[in-house]
Legacy VTK file of the C-alpha trace (Angstrom):
# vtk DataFile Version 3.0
C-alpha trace
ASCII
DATASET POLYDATA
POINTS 206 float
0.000 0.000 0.000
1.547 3.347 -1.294
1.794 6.021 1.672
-0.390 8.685 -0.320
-2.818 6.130 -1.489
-6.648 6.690 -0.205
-6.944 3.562 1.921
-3.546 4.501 3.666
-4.836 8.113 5.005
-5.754 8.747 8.121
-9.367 9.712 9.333
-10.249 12.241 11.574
-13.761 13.403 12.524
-14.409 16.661 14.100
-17.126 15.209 16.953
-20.437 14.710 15.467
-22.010 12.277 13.741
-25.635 12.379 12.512
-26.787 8.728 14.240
-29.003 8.215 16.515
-26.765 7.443 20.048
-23.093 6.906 20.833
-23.410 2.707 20.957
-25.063 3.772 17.430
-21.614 5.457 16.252
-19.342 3.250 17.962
-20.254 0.549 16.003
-20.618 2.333 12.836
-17.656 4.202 12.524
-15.302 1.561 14.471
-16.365 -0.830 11.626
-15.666 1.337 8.575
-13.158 3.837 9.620
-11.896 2.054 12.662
-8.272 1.025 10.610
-7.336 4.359 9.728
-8.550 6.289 12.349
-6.036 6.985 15.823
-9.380 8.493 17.848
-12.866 7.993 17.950
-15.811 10.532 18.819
-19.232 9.466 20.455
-21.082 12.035 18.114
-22.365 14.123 20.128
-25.843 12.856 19.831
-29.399 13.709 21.491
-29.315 16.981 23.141
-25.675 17.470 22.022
-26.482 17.852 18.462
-27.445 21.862 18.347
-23.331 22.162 19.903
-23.429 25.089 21.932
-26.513 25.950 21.142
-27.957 23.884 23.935
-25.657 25.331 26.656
-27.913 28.208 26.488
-29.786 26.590 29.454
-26.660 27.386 31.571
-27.602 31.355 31.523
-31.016 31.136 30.784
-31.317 29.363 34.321
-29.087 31.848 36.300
-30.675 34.474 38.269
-28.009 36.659 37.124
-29.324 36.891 33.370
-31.566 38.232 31.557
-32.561 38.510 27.502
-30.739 41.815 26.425
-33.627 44.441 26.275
-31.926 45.735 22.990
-32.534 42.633 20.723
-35.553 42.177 22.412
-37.041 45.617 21.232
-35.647 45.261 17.704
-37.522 42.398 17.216
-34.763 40.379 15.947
-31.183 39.193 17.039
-28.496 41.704 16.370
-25.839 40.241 14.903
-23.035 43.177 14.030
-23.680 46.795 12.968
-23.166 45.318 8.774
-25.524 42.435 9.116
-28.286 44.228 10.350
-31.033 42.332 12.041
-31.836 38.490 12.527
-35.251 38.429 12.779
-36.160 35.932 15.401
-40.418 36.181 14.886
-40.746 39.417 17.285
-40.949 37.238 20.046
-39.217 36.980 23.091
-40.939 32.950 23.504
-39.864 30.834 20.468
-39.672 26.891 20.410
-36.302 26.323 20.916
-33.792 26.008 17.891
-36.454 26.758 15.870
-35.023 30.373 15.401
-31.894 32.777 17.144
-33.130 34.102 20.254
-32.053 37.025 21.549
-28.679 37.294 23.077
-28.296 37.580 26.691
-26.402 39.684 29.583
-26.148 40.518 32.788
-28.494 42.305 35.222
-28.079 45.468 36.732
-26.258 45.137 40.054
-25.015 41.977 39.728
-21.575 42.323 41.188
-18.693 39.707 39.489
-17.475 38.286 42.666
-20.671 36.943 42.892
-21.241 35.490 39.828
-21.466 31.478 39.290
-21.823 29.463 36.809
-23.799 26.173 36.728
-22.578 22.684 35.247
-22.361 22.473 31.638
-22.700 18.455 31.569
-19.640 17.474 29.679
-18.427 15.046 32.106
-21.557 12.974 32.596
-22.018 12.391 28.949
-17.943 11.501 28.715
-17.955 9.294 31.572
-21.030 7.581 29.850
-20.056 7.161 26.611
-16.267 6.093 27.705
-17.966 3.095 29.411
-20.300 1.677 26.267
-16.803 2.698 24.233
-14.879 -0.228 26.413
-17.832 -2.371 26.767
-17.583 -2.546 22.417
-14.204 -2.993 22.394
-14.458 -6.046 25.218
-16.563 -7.310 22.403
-14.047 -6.999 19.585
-16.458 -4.598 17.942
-14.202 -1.685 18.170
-10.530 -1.932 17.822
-8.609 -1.614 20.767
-6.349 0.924 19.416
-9.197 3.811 19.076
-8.642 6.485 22.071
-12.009 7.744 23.193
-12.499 11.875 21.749
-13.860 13.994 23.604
-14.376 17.344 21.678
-15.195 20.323 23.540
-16.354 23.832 22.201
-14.317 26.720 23.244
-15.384 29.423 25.811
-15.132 31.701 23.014
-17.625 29.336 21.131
-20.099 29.774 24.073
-19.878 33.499 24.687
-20.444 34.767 20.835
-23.348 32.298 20.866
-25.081 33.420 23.795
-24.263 37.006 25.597
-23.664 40.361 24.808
-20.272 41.377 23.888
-19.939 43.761 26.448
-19.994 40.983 29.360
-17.847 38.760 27.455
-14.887 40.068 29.836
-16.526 39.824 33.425
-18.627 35.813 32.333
-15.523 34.661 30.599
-12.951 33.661 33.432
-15.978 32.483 35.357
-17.420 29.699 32.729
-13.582 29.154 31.774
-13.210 27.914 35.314
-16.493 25.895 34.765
-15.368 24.324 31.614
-11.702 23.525 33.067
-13.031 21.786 36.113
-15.313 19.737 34.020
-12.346 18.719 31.566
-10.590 17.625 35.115
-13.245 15.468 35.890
-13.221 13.844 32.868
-9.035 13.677 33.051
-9.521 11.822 36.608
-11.921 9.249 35.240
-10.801 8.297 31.595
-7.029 7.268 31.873
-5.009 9.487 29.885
-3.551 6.499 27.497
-6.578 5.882 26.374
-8.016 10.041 26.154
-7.666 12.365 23.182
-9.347 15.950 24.058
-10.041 17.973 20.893
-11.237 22.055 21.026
-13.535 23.085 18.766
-12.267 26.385 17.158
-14.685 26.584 14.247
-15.489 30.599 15.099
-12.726 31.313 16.224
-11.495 30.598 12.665
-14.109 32.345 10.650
LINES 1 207
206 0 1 2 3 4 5 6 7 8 9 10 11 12 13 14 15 16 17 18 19 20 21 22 23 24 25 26 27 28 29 30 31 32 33 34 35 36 37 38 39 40 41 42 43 44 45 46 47 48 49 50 51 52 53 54 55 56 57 58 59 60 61 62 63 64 65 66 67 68 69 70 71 72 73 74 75 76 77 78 79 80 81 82 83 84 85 86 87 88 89 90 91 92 93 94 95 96 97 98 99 100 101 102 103 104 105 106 107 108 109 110 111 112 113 114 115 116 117 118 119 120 121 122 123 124 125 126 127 128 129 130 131 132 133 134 135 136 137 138 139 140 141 142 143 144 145 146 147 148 149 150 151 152 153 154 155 156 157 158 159 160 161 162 163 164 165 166 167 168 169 170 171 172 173 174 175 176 177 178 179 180 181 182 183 184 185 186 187 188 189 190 191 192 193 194 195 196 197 198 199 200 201 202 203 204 205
């Protein structure tokens, strides 16, 4: 097999795969990619499909938020002074995913020192999918080789996504913390031989 030949390159998939549940994926892409691949995803399926779209929860339940008044009254999400307005149907209550909703930021008064931010979830669905990942591979159905991958959006990713610019600089060493601790737990519970973690930097790079 020549070095630069199609069967002798090297897969690598970004995180998500459009099947139904990890076990789903394991098995799929072990099976056909599992030969050329070093690392293997559990496609961020379920409520991990919408990527950070469905962290949104994490402010949206914090008494410290709120939907910024501004996008609210334009009737739309506002994106950046040349792309005008998103329009999100004029309503503050939309079915989630179903459209942008307005960004959000902080309330009056709320002092930084204060601030907390909840658990984003990323080790619970890690420490799940880790176990069905060695529970296949007991089975022969994925190859032993495969390190598990967890890939984790930035808190860059989350920020743009979900608040106002102007907080970006008081919320983003708090949910950093967050996010770091969470990527400890996971660290403490999958051994490292067998752990590939993989940032997301899609907006960072557009």
């Amino acid at each position: 097999m020549k070095p630069d030949s199609p069967s002798a390159r090297e897969v690598l998939l970004v995180g998500s795969v459009g099947l139904k549940d990890s076990e789903e994926v394991f098995r799929t892409v072990g099976s056909l990619l599992g030969g050329r691949m070093k690392r293997i995803p559990d496609g961020e399926t379920g409520p991990r499909t919408s990527w950070v779209s469905r962290l949104r929860f994490v402010l949206e339940d914090n008494p410290s938020f709120e939907d910024d008044p501004r996008e609210v009254a334009a009737g739309g999400r506002i994106t950046h002074p040349t792309e005008g307005t998103r329009t999100w149907k004029g309503s503050a209550v939309i079915a989630r995913g179903a459209a942008p909703p307005p960004r959000m930021r902080l309330k009056a008064g709320v002092r930084p020192g204060e601030l907390r931010i909840g658990r984003l979830g990323y080790p619970e669905a890690a420490i799940d999918s880790y176990k069905g990942l060695c529970a296949l591979r007991d089975q022969g159905v994925v190859p032993k080789h495969l390190r598990f991958q967890v890939s984790l959006p930035t808190t860059a990713a989350f920020l743009n996504a979900h608040l106002v610019y102007e907080h970006h600089a008081i919320v983003e060493p708090i949910y950093r913390g967050q996010l770091f601790r969470e990527v400890d737990e996971i660290c403490e519970t999958v051994p490292h031989e067998d752990l590939a973690i993989q940032w997301d930097v899609s907006t960072e790079m557009g």
